[in-house]
C-alpha positions as CSV (number, residue, x, y, z in Angstrom):
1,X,28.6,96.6,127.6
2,X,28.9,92.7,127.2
3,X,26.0,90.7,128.3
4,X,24.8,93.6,130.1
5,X,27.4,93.1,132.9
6,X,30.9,93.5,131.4
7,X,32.6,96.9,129.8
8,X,36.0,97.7,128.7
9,X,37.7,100.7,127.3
10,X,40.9,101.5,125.8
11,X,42.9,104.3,124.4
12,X,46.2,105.2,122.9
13,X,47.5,108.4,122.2
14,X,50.7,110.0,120.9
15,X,51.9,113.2,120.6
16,X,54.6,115.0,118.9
17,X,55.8,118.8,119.0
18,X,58.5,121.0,118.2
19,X,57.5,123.5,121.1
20,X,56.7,127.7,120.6
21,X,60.6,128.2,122.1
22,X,63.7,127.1,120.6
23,X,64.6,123.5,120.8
24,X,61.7,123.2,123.6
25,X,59.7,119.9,121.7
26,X,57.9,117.0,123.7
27,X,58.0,113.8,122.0
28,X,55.7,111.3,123.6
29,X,52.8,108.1,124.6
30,X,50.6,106.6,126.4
31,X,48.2,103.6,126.7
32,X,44.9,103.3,128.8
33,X,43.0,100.3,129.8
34,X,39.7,100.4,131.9
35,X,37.1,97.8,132.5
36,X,34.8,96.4,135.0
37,X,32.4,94.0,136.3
38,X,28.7,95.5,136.8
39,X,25.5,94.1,138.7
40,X,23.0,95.5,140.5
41,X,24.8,94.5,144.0
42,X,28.3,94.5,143.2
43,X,30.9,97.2,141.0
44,X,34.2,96.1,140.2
45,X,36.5,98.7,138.3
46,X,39.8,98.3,137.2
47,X,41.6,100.9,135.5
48,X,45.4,101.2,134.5
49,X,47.7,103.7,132.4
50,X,51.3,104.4,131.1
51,X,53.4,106.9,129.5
52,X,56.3,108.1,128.8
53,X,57.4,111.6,127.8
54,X,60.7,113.0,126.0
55,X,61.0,116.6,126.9
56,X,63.5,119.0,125.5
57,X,63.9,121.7,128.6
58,X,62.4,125.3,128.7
59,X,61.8,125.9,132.5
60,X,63.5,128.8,132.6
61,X,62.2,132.5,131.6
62,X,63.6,134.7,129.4
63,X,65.3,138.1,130.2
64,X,63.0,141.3,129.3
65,X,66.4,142.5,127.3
66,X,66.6,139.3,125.0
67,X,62.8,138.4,124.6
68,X,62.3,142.2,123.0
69,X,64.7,140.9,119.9
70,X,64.0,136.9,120.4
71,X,60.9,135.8,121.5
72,X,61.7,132.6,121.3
73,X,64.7,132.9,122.8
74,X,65.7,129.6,125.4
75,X,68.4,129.8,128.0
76,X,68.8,126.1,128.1
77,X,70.8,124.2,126.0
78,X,70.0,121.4,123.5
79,X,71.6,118.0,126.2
80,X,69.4,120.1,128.6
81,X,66.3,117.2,128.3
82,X,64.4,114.7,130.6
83,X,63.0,111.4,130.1
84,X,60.1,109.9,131.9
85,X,57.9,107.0,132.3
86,X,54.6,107.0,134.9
87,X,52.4,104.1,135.3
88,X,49.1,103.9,137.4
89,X,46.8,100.8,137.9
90,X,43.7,101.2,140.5
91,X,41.2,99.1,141.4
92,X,37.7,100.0,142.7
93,X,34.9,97.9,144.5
94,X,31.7,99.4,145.5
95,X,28.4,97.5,147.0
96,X,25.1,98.5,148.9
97,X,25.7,96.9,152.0
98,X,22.0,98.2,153.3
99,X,19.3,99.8,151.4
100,X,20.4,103.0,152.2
101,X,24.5,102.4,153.0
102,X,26.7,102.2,150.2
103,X,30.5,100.6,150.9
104,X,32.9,101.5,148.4
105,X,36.8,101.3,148.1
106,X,40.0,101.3,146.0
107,X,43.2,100.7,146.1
108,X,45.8,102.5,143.8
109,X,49.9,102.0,143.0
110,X,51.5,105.3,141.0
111,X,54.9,104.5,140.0
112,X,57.1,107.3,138.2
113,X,60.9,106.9,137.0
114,X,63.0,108.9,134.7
115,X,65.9,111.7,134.9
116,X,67.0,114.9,133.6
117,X,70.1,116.7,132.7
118,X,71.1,120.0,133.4
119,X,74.2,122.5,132.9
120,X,75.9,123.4,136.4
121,X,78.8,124.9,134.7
122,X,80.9,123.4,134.1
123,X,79.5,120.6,134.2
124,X,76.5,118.4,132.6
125,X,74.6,116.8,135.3
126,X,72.2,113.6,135.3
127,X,69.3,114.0,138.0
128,X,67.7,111.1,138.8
129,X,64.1,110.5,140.4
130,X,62.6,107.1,141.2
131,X,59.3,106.9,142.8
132,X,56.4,104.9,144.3
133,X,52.8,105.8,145.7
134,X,50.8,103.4,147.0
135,X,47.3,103.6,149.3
136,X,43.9,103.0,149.9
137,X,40.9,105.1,150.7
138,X,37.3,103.5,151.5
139,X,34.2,104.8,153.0
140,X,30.5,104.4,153.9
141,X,27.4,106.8,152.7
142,X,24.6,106.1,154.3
143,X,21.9,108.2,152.4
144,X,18.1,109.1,152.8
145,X,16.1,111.7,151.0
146,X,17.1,114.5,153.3
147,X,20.3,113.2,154.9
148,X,23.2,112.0,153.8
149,X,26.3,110.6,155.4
150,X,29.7,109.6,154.8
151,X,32.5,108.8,156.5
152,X,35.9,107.3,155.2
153,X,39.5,107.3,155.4
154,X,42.4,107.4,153.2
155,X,45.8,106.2,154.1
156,X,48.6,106.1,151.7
157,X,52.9,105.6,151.6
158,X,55.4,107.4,149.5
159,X,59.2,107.3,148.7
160,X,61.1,109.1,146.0
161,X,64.6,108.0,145.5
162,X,66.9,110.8,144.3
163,X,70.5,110.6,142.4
164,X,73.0,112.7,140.8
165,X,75.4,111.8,138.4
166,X,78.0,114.1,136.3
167,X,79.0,113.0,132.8
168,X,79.7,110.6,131.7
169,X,76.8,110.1,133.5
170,X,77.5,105.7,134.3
171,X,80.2,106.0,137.2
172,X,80.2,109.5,138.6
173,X,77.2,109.1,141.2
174,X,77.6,111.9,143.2
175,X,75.2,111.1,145.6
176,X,71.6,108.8,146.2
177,X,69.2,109.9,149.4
178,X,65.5,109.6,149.6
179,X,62.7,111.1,151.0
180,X,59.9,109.2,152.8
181,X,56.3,110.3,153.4
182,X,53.3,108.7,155.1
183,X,50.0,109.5,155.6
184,X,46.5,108.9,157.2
185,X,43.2,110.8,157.1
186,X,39.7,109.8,158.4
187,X,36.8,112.1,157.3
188,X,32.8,112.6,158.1
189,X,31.0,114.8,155.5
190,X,26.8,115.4,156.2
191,X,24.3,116.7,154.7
192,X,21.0,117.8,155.9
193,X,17.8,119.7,154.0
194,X,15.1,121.0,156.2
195,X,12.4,122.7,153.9
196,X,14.4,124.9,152.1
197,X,17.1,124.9,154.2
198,X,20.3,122.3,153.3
199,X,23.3,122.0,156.0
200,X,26.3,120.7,155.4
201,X,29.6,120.2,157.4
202,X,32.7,118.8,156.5
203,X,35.8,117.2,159.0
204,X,38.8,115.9,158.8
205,X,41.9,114.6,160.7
206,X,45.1,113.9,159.0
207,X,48.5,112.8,160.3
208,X,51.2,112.6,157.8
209,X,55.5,111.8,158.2
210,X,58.2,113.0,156.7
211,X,61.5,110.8,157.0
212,X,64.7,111.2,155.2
213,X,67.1,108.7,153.9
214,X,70.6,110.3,154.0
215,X,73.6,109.4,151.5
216,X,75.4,106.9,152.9
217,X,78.7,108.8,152.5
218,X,76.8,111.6,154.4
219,X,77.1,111.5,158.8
220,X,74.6,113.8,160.1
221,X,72.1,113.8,162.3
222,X,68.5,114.5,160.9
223,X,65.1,113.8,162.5
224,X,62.0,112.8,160.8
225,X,58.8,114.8,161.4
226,X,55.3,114.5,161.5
227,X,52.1,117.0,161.2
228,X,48.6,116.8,162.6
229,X,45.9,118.6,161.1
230,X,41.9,119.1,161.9
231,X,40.6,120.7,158.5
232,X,36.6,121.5,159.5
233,X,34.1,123.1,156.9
234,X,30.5,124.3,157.2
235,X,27.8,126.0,155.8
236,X,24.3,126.8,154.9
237,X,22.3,127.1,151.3
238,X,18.9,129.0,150.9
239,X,16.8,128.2,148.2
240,X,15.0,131.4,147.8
241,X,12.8,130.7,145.4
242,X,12.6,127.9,142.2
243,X,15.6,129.0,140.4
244,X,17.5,131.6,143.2
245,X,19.3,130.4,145.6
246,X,22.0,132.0,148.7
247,X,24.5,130.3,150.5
248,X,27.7,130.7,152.3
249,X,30.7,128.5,153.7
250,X,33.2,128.3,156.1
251,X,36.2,126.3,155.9
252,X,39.7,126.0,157.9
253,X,42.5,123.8,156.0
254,X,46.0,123.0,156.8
255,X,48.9,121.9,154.9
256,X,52.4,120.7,155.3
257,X,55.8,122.5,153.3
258,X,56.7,120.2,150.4
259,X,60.2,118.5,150.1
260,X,61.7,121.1,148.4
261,X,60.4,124.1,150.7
262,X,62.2,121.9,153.6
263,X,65.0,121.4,151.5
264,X,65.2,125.4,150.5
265,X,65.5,123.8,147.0
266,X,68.7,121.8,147.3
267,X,68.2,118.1,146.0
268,X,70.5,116.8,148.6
269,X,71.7,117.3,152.1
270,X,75.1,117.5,153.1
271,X,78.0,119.2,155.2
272,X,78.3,121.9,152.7
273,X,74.2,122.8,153.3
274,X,72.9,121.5,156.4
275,X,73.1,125.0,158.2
276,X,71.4,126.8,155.8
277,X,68.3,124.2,155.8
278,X,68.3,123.5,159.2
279,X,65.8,120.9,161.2
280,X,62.8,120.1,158.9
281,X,61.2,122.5,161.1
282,X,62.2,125.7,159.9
283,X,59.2,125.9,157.5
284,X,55.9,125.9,159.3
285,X,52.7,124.4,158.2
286,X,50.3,127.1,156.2
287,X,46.7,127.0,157.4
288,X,43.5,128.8,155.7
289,X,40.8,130.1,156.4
290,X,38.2,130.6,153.7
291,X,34.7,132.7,154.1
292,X,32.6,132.4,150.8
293,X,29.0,133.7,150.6
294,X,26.9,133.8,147.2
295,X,24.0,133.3,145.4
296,X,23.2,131.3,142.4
297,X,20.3,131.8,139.9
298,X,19.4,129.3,137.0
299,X,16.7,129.1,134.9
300,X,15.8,127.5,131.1
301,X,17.7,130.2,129.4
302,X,21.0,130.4,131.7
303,X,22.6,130.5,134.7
304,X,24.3,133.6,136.9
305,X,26.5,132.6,139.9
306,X,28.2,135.2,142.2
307,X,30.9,134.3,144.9
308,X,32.5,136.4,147.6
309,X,35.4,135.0,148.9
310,X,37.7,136.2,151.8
311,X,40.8,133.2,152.5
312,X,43.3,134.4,155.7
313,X,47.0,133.1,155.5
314,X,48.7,132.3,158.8
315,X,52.4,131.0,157.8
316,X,51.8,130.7,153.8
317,X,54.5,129.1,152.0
318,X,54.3,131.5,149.8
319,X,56.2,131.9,146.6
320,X,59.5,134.3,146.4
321,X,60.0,134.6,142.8
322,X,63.5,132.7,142.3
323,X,64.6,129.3,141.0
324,X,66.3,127.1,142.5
325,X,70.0,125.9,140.9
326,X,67.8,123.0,139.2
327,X,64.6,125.0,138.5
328,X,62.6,124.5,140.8
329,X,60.2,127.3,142.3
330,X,61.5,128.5,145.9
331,X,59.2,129.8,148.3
332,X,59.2,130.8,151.9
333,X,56.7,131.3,154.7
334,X,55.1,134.5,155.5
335,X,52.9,135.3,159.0
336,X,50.1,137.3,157.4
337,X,48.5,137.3,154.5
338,X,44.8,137.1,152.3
339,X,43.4,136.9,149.3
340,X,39.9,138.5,149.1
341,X,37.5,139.0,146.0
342,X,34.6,138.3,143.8
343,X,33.9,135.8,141.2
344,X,31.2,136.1,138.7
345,X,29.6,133.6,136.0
346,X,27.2,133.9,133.4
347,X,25.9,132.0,130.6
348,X,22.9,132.9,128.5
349,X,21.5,131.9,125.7
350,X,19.0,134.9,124.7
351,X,18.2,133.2,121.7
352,X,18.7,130.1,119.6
353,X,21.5,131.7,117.5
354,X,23.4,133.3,120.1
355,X,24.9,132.3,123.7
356,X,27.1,134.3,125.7
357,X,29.4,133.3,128.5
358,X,31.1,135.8,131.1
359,X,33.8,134.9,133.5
360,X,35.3,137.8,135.6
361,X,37.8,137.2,138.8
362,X,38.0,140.8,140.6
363,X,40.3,140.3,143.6
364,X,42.6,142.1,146.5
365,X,45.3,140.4,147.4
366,X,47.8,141.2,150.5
367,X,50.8,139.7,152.7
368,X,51.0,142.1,155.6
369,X,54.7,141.9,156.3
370,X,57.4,140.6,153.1
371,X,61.3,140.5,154.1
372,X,63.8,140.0,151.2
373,X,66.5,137.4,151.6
374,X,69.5,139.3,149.7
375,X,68.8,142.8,151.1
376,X,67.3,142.0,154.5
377,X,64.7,144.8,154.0
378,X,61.1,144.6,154.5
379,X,57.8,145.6,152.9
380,X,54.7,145.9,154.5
381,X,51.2,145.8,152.6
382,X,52.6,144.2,149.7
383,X,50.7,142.4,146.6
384,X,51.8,138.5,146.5
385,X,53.3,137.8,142.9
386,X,51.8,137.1,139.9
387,X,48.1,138.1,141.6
388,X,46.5,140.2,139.1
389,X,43.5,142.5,140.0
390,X,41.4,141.7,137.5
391,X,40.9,138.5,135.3
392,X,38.0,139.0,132.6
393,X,36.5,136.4,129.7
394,X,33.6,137.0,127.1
395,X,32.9,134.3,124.6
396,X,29.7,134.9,122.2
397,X,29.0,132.4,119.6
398,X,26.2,132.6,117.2
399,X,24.7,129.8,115.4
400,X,23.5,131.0,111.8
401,X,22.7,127.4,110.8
402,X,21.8,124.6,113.4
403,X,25.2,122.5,112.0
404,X,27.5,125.7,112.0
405,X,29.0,127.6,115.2
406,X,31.2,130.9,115.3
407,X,32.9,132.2,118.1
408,X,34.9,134.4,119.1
409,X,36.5,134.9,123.3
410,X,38.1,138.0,124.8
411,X,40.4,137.7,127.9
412,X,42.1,139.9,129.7
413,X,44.5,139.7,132.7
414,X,45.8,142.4,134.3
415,X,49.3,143.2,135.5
416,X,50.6,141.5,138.3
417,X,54.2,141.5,139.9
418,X,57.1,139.6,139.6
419,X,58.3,139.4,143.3
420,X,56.8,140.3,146.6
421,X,58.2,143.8,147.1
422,X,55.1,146.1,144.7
423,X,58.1,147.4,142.7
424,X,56.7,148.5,139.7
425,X,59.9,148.1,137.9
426,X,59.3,144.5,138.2
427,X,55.7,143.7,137.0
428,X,53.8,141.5,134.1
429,X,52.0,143.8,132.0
430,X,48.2,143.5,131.4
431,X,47.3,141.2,128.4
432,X,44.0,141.2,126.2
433,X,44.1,138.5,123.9
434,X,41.4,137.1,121.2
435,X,40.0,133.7,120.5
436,X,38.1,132.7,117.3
437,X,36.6,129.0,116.4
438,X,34.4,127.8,113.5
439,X,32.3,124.2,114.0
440,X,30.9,122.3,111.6
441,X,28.2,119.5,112.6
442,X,27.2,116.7,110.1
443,X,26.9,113.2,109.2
444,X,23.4,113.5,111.5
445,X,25.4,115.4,114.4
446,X,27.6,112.3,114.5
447,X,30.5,114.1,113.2
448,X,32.6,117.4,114.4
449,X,34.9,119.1,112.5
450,X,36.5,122.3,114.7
451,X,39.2,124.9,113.9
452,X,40.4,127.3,116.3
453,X,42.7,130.6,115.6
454,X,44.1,132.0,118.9
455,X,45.9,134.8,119.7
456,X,44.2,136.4,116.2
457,X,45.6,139.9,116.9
458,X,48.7,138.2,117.0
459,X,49.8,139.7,120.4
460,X,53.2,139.3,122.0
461,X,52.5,139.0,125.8
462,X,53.4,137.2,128.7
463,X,51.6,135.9,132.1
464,X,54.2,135.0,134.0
465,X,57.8,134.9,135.3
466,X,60.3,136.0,137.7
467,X,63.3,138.3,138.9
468,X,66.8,137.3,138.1
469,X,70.0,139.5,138.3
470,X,68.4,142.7,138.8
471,X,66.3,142.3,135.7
472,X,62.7,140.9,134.6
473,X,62.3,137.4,133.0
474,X,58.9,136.6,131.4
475,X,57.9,133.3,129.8
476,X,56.5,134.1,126.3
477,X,53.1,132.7,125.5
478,X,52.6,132.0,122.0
479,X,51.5,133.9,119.0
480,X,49.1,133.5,116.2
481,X,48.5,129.9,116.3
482,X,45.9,127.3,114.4
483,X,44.8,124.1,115.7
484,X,42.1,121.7,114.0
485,X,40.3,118.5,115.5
486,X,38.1,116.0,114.0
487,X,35.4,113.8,116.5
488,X,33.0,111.1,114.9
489,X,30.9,109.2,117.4
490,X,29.8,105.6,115.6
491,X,26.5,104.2,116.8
């Protein structure tokens, strides 16, 4: 703080790697400003970043018959990079317009540029993406000791300008289109307590536009289109005693298919394609609807939270488990479907020396009806991919001395499938992997010096991928691997 009313911050950062996979590095920096005007009436934030990132490609997964001999084995090729620069700035105002009404806004501008290059044998092509996201949000609380209110909107604009090139990449465009997309929401969000008793209830109303800027060597005729969504939420919390609680939820939210679901992954629209994608259309909005119920005890020596969930697909643009020719992930609606399950978290610390912290995610997971695209057939009662069972974490760390820490974390995943037909043939196999780090407090607490050691086992296992050709690809995670870190706080 200067004078008491003025604060700034700053930060740069760079970061250099060679990547786990083979020619797979990331070469890049950034610089962060923030500062701000603060009074007891009036807040004035500004805040504003840029970067820029040099990444040698690994998107794509490696086949189960090469990874067993070459784990870090990368189908893409060494030109195969992209190059990419984002900037943000934002500015934020906030004043008490009332005793008990607060008024606060900001304004934001996200601009992103860069390209990539990619092998379409036999060619080497340039993709080029250009982009600018602009908007405002504001809104009013008005809040009392057992009420609160507040009620807002956002409303924002964003265009993406997309190019090809083949090489020599400065005068072989092949084509330049872009895709347009507005928005506007307005919200209300309460918040009552009566005894023990607190209600709360969410709404909102959103209308957002997709338009589409053709080639200009491309004559067709495409319509714009536009959603409207009412995404209401509601529920009740029970405080039970001083440190138990219950509660439960209900929420219903909407959302629209992305660019590339409309797009059924192509990057541009022309004769050669417009039958397959069709009118913008084609892929239906997904709505949700999520039940949650749970309970929540806390106290001076830890904390236990348990949550039942229960979340109903209508139309989920759900994932297929192919790439498309440039990478990207390809998904598809589906009518029915649900993700249902518990979630449990628990941190204690029994004693001054030890603490132990618990994570476990035990779920059932469904889409009722699944029809593949290449052999028409369909599956009913089938597990969505890469949904596994059973997600577990245990971390204990013990404290012999008040400036040392040891710990060690176990997590396991179970298997999960690679598509959205249950074939076993097809699946990522369960995973439990170990964590271990050592901290060291001193210079009067001012000082941290941390080394971790993960993966100690030095497992070979995966968490993801997909089907290509018959055949399983997985994305190697990493093996044994060391990182250290050094914090000093100056006062």
């Amino acid at each position: 703080m200067i004078n008491g009313q003025w604060a700034f911050y700053g930060r740069s950062s760079i970061q250099q790697s060679d990547g786990y996979r083979d020619h797979a590095g990331v070469s890049g920096h950034s610089l962060f400003f923030g500062g701000g005007y603060f009074s007891e009436k009036h807040i004035l934030k500004f805040t504003a970043f840029t970067g820029r990132a040099k990444t040698a490609l690994a998107y794509l997964a490696v086949p189960k018959s090469v990874l067993e001999n070459q784990r870090t084995f990368n189908p893409l090729s060494q030109e195969e990079v992209d190059d990419f620069i984002q900037s943000i700035v934002m500015l934020e105002y906030a004043t008490p317009i009332h005793d008990d009404i607060l008024f606060s806004s900001t304004v934001y501008l996200n601009h992103a540029d860069g390209n990539y290059t990619v092998w379409l044998a036999p060619d080497l092509y340039n993709f080029g993406l250009t982009s600018y996201f602009y908007g405002l949000n504001a809104s009013l609380q008005y809040e009392r000791p057992t009420l609160d209110i507040k009620i807002g909107l956002h409303a924002n604009d964003y265009v993406r300008y997309h190019s090809a090139f083949i090489a020599p990449f400065q005068s072989s465009q092949l084509y330049k289109n872009a895709g347009h997309k507005n928005e506007m929401a307005v919200f209300v969000k309460m918040s009552k307590q009566v005894g023990r008793l607190g209600i709360f209830a969410d709404m909102q109303g959103r209308m957002t536009k997709f338009s589409y800027a053709q080639d200009r060597a491309t004559y067709l005729d495409i319509d714009s289109i536009g959603w409207h969504f009412f995404n209401p939420k509601a529920g009740l919390t029970w405080k039970i005693a001083k440190h138990y609680m219950l509660y439960a939820s209900i929420g219903k939210t909407s959302r629209e298919p992305t660019r590339n679901d409309m797009f059924a992954g192509f990057d541009n629209i022309d004769a050669s394609n417009v039958a397959d994608i069709g009118d913008f259309s084609k892929v239906k909005p997904e709505t949700v609807v999520d039940y949650e119920a749970g309970s929540k005890w806390i106290w001076n020596r830890g904390q236990i939270h348990l949550n039942l969930y229960h979340m109903q697909f209508r139309n989920e643009i759900a994932a297929i488990g192919e790439l498309s020719y440039i990478g990207l992930p390809l998904r598809k609606n589906v009518a029915s479907s649900y993700r249902k399950g518990m979630e449990l978290f628990i941190h204690l610390d029994p004693t001054k020396q030890f603490r132990l912290h618990t994570q476990v995610n035990l779920s059932r997971n469904q889409i009722a009806s699944y029809t593949e695209d290449q052999s028409n057939q369909t599956y009913t009662h089938v597990q969505p991919l890469l949904t596994p069972t059973l997600q577990f974490s245990q971390m204990i760390g013990y404290k012999p001395k008040p400036w040392v820490e040891l710990s060690i974390t176990g997590r396991y995943t179970g298997y999960s499938y690679l598509d959205n037909t249950s074939n076993d043939d097809f699946t990522v196999p369960a995973s439990l992997i170990f964590d271990g780090s050592v901290d060291f407090l001193f210079f009067r607490d001012r000082s941290l010096l941390k080394f971790w050691i993960n993966n100690i086992a030095n497992t070979k296992y995966t968490l993801s991928g997909y089907v290509a050709d018959g055949e399983s690809n997985f994305y190697p995670m990493a093996r044994r691997n060391y990182y250290v870190s050094y914090t000093h706080h100056f006062q």
